[in-house]
C-alpha positions in Angstrom: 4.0 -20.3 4.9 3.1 -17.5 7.1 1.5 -14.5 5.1 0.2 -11.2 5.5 -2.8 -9.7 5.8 -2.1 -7.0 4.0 0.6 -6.5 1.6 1.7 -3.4 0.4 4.4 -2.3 -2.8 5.8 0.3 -3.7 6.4 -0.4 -7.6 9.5 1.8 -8.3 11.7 2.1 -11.1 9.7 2.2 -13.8 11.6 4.9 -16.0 14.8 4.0 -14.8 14.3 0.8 -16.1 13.3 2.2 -19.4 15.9 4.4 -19.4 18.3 1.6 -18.8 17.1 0.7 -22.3 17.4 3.6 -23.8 13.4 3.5 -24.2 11.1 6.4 -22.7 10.1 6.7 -19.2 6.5 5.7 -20.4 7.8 2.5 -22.1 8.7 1.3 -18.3 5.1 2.4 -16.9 3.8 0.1 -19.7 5.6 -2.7 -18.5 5.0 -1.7 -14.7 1.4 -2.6 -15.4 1.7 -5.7 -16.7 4.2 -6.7 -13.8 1.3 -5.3 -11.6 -1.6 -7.5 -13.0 0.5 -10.5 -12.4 1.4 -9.7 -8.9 -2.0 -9.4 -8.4 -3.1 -12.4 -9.3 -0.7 -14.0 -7.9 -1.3 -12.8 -4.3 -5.0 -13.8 -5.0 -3.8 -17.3 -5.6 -1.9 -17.4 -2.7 -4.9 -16.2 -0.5 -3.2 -12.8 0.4 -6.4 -10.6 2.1 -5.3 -7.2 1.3 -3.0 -5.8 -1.5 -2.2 -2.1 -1.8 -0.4 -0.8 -4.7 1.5 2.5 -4.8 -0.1 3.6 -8.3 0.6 7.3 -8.3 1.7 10.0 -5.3 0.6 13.2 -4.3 4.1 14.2 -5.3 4.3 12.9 -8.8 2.2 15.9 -10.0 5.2 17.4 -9.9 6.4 15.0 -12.7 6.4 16.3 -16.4 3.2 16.8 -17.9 3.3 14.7 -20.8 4.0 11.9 -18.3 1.7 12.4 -15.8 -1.1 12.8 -19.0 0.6 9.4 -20.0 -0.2 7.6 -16.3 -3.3 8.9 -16.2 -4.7 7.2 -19.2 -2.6 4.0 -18.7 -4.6 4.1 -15.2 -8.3 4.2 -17.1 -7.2 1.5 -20.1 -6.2 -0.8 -17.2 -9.2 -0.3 -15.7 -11.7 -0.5 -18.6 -9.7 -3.4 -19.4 -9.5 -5.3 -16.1 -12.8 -4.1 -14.8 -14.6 -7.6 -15.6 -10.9 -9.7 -14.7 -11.3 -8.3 -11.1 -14.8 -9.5 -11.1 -13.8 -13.2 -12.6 -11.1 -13.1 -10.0 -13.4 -12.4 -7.4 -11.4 -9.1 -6.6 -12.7 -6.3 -5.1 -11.2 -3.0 -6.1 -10.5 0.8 -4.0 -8.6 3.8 -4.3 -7.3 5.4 -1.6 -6.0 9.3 -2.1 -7.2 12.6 -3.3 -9.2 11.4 -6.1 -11.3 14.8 -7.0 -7.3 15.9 -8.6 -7.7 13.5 -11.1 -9.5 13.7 -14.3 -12.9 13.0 -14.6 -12.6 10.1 -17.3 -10.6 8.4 -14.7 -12.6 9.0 -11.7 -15.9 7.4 -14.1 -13.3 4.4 -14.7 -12.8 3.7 -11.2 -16.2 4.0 -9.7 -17.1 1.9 -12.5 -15.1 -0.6 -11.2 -15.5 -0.3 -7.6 -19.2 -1.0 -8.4 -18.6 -3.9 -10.1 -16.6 -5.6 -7.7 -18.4 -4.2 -5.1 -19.8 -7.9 -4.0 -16.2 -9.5 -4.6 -15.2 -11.7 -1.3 -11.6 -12.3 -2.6 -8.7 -10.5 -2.3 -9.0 -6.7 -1.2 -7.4 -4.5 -3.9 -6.8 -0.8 -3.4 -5.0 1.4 -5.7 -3.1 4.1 -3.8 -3.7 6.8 -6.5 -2.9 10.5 -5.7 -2.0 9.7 -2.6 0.1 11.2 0.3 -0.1 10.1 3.6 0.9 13.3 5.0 -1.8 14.9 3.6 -4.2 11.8 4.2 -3.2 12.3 7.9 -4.0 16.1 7.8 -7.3 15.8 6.1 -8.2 13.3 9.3 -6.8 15.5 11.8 -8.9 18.5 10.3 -12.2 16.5 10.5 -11.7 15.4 13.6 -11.2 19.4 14.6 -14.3 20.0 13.1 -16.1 17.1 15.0 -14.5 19.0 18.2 -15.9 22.5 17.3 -18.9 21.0 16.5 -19.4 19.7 19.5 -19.8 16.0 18.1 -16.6 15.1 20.3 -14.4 16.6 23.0 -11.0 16.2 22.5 -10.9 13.3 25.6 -12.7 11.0 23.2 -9.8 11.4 20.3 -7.6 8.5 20.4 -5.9 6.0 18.0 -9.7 4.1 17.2 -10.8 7.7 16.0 -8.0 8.4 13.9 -8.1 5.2 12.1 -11.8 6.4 11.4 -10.9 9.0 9.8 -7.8 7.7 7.3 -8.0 6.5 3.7 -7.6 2.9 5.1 -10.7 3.1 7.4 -11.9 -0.6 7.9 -8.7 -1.9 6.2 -5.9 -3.5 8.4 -2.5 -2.3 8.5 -0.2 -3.5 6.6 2.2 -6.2 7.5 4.5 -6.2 5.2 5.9 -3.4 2.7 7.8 -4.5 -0.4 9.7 -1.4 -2.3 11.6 -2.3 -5.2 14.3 -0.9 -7.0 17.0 -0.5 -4.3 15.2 2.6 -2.5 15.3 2.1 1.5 12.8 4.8 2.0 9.0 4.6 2.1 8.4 8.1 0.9 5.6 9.6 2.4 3.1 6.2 1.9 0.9 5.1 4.7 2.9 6.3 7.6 0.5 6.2 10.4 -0.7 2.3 9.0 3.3 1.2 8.7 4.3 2.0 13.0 4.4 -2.0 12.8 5.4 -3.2 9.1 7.8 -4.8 8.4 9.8 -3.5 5.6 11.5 -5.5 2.9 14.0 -3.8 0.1 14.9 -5.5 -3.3 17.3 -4.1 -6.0 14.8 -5.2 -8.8 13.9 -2.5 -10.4 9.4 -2.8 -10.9 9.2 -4.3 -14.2 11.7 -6.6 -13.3 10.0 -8.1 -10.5 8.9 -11.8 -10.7 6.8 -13.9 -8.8 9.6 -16.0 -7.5 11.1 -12.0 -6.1 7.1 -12.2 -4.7 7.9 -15.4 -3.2 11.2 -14.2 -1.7 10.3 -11.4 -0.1 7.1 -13.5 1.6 9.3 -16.0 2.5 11.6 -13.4 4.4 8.7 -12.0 5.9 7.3 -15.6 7.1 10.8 -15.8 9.1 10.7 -12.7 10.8 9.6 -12.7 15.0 6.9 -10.0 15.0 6.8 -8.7 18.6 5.4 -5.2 18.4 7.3 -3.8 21.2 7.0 -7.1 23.2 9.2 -10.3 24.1 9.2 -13.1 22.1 7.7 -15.9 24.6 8.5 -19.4 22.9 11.7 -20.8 23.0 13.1 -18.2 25.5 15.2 -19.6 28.2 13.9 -18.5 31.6 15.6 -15.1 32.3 17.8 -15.2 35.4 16.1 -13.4 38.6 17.6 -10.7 40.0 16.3 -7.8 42.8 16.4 -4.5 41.9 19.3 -3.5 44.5 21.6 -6.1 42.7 20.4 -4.8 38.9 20.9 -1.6 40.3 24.3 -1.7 42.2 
């Protein structure tokens, strides 16, 4: 089966899910994680490249306190607790977002682990953790500016290369496919430049729901999809029918 490069999730419905329950919202963040470890692993198995995981936005800051307080210490006990997993696995591990708003015991947890993985040759794993891509686009666009008034580059050498330079994602491929769960057909402000050519997949599974065989689905679905990126698929086309331009035209 055809896979992609680089998958990325959006893992939503945690407290819905709870709530569903009649549980807190944290109760479904618990479970979240453990849905996201297997997933991982999984997609290591399967020889998947690149996995990003929609951990935590710029816009859930805006979230209650007590809940954000909550993820952010779920997000360090995973990591002290994964840290030598990843390396087992032969996982290598990044963030991508505005990491210097998060707290400093979790910041020590993840370079931690991004230095012991560091030599990992498996599958690419980056946490998308305070992360807008609005924002991630700005920040490039305002470094590039400075590059420009700096005289390090006129604005005839900015082009699509020079923006990837300057994203999050730098040296990462874009993703191919995007997996959102929970019924939501939106991809809510994640990796917006990377996504121009994604293709998107919806489930109604809410996060901690999500199996391996929903995995498997939504891989298969993908593996069945023409991927033409603005062009014509070539192979098994009939021969189009020639016409001049005064006939198309008349």
């Amino acid at each position: 089966m055809k896979l992609p490069n680089h998958l990325a999730i959006i893992m939503d419905g945690n407290g819905r899910w709870a709530q569903l329950r009649g549980q807190p919202r944290v109760f479904g963040h618990i479970k979240g994680t453990r849905i996201a470890k297997k997933i991982i692993t999984e997609c290591s198995r399967l020889g998947v490249k690149n996995l990003t995981l929609y951990a935590f936005s710029a816009e859930n800051w805006l979230r209650p306190e007590a809940e954000v307080s909550f993820l952010m210490k779920l997000l360090r006990r995973y990591l002290d607790k994964e840290s030598q997993n990843l390396v087992k696995e032969n996982i290598r591990f990044s963030i991508i977002g505005e990491v210097e708003r998060l707290p400093k015991d979790v910041i020590d947890s993840i370079q931690k682990t991004m230095r012991a993985t560091q030599e990992c040759t498996g599958l690419n794993l980056i946490f998308a953790i305070s992360y807008g891509s609005r924002q991630e686009i700005t920040r490039a666009v305002s470094a590039i500016a400075q590059k420009v008034r700096d005289g390090d580059m006129s604005p005839e050498q900015i082009n699509e290369s020079v923006i990837n330079e300057h994203l999050g994602t730098a040296g990462t491929p874009d993703p191919d496919l995007i997996i959102r769960t929970s019924g939501e057909k939106r991809i809510s402000n994640f990796l917006l430049w990377q996504a121009a050519y994604a293709e998107l997949y919806f489930c109604e599974t809410l996060w901690p729901d999500f199996t391996k065989l929903d995995l498997m689905t939504a891989l298969a679905d993908f593996a069945a999809r023409c991927r033409r990126f603005g062009g014509l698929k070539a192979e098994n086309s009939p021969p189009p029918t020639q016409y001049s331009d005064e006939q198309l035209l008349h």
